[in-house]
Chimera marker file (.cmm) of the C-alpha trace (Angstrom):
<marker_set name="trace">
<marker id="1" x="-27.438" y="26.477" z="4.966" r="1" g="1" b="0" radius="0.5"/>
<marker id="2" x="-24.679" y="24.769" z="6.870" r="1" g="1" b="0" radius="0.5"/>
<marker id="3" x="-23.046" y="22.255" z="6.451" r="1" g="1" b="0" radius="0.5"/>
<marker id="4" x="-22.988" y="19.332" z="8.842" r="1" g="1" b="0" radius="0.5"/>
<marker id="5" x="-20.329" y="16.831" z="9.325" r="1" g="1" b="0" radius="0.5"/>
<marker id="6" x="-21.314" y="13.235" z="8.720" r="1" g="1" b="0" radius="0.5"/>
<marker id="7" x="-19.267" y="10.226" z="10.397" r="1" g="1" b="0" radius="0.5"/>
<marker id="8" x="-18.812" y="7.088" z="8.042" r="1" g="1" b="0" radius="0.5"/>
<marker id="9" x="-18.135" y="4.008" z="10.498" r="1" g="1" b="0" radius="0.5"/>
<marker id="10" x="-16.255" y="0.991" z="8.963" r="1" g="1" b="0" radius="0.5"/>
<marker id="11" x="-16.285" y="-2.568" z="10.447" r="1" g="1" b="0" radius="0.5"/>
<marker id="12" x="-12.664" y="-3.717" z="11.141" r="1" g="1" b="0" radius="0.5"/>
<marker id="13" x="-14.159" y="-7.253" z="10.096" r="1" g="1" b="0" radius="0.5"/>
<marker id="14" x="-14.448" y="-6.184" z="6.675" r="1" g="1" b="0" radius="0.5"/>
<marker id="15" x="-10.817" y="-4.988" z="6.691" r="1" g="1" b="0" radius="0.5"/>
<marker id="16" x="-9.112" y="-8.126" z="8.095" r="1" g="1" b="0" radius="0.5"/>
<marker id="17" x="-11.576" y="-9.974" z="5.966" r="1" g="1" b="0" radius="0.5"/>
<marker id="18" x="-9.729" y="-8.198" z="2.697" r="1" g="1" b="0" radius="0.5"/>
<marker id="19" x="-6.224" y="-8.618" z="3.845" r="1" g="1" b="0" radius="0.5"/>
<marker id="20" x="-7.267" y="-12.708" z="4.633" r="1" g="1" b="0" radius="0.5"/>
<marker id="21" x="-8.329" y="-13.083" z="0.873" r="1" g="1" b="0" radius="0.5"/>
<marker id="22" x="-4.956" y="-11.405" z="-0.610" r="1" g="1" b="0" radius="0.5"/>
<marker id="23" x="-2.793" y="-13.705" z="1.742" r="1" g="1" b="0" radius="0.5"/>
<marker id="24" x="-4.289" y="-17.005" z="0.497" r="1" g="1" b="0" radius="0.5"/>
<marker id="25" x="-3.412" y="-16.847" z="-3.071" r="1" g="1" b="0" radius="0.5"/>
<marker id="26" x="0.663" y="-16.979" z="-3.550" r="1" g="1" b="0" radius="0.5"/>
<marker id="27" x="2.690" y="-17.092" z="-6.461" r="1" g="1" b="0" radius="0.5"/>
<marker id="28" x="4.131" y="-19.678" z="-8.379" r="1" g="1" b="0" radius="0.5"/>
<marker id="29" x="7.922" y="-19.322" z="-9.075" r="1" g="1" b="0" radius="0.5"/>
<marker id="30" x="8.127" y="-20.986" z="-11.740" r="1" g="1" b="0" radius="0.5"/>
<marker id="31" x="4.999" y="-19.189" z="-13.702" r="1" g="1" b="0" radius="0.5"/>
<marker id="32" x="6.442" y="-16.393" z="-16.815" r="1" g="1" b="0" radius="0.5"/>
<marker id="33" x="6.194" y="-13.038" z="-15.610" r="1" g="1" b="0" radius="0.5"/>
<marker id="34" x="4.610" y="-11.461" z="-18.682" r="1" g="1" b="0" radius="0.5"/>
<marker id="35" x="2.599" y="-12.965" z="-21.350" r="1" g="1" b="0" radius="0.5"/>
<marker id="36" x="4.875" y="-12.666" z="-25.070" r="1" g="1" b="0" radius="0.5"/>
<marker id="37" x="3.890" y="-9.876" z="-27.281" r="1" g="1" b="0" radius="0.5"/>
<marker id="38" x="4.379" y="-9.646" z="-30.706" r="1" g="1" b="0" radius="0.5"/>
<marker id="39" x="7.519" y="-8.012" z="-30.666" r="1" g="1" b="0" radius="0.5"/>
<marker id="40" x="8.959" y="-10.380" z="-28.642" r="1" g="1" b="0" radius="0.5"/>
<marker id="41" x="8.279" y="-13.758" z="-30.751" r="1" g="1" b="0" radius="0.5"/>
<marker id="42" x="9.421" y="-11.854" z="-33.470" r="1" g="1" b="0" radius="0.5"/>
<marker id="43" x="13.015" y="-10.929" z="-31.876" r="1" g="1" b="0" radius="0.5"/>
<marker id="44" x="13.278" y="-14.438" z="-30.208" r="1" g="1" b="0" radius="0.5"/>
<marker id="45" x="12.693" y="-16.121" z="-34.193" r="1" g="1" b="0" radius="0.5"/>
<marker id="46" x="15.364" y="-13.535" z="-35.390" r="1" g="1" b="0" radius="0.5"/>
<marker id="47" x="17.515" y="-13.704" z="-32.637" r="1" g="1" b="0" radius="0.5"/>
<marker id="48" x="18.993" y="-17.147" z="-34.222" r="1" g="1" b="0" radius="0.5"/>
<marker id="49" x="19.049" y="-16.334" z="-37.550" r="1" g="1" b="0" radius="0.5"/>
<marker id="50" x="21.475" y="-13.129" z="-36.404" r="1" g="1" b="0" radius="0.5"/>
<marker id="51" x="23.904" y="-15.584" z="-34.092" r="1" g="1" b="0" radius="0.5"/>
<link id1="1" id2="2" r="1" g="1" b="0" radius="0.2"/>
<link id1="2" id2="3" r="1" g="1" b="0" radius="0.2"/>
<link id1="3" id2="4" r="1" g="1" b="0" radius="0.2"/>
<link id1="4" id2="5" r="1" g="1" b="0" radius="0.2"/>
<link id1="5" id2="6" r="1" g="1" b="0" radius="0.2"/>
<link id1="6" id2="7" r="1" g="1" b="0" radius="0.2"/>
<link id1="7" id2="8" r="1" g="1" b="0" radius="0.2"/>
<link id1="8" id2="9" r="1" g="1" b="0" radius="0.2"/>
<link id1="9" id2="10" r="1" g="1" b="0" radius="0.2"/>
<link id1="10" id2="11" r="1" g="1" b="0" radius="0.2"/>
<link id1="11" id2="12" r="1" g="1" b="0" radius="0.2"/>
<link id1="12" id2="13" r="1" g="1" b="0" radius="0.2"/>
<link id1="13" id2="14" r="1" g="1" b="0" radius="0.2"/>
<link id1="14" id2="15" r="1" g="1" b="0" radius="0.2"/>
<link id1="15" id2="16" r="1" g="1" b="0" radius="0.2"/>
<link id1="16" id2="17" r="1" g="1" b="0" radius="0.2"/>
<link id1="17" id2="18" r="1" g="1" b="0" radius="0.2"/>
<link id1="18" id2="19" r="1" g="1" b="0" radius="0.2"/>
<link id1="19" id2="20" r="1" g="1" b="0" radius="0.2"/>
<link id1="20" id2="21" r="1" g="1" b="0" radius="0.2"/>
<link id1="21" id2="22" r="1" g="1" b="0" radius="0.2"/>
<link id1="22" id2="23" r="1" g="1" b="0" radius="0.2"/>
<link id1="23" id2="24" r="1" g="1" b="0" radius="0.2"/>
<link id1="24" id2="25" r="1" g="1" b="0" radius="0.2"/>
<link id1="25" id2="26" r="1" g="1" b="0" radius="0.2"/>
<link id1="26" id2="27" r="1" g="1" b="0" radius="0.2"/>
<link id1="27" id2="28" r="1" g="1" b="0" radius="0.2"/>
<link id1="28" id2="29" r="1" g="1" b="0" radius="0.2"/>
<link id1="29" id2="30" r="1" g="1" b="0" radius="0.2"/>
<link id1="30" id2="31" r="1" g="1" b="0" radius="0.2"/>
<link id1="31" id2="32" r="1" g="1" b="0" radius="0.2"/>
<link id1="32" id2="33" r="1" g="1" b="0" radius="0.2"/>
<link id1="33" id2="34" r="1" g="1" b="0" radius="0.2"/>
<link id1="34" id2="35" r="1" g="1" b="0" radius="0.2"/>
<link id1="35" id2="36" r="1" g="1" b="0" radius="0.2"/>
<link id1="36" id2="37" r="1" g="1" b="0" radius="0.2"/>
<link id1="37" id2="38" r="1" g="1" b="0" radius="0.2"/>
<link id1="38" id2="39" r="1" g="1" b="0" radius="0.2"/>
<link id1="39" id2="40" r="1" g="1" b="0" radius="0.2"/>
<link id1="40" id2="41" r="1" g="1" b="0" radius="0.2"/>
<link id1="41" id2="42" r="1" g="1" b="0" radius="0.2"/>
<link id1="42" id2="43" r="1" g="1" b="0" radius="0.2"/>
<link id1="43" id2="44" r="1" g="1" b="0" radius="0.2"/>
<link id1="44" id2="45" r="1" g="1" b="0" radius="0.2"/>
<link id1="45" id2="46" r="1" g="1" b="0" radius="0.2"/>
<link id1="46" id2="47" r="1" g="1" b="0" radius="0.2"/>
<link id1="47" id2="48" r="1" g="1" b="0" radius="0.2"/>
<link id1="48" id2="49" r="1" g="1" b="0" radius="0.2"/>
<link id1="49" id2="50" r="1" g="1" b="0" radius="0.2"/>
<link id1="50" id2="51" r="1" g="1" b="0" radius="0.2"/>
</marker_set>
């Protein structure tokens, strides 16, 4: 048997349509970078009763 080559044809609609949706959202500045894990509230509570 041999093997034959197939062609998979994309529509460039459904590639601009992609790149639309990831443009709309932005970020906010001002939002935390990281949610606080454990280890962090812990150090942060500590942190003052070191200074």
């Amino acid at each position: 048997m041999t093997k034959t080559k197939t062609k998979t044809i994309t529509s460039s609609k459904s590639t601009t349509s992609a790149k639309k949706n990831s443009n709309k959202r932005t970020k906010d500045p001002n939002a935390p970078k990281r949610y606080r894990t454990a280890y962090i509230l812990f150090s942060v509570e500590k942190r003052d009763e070191i200074k």
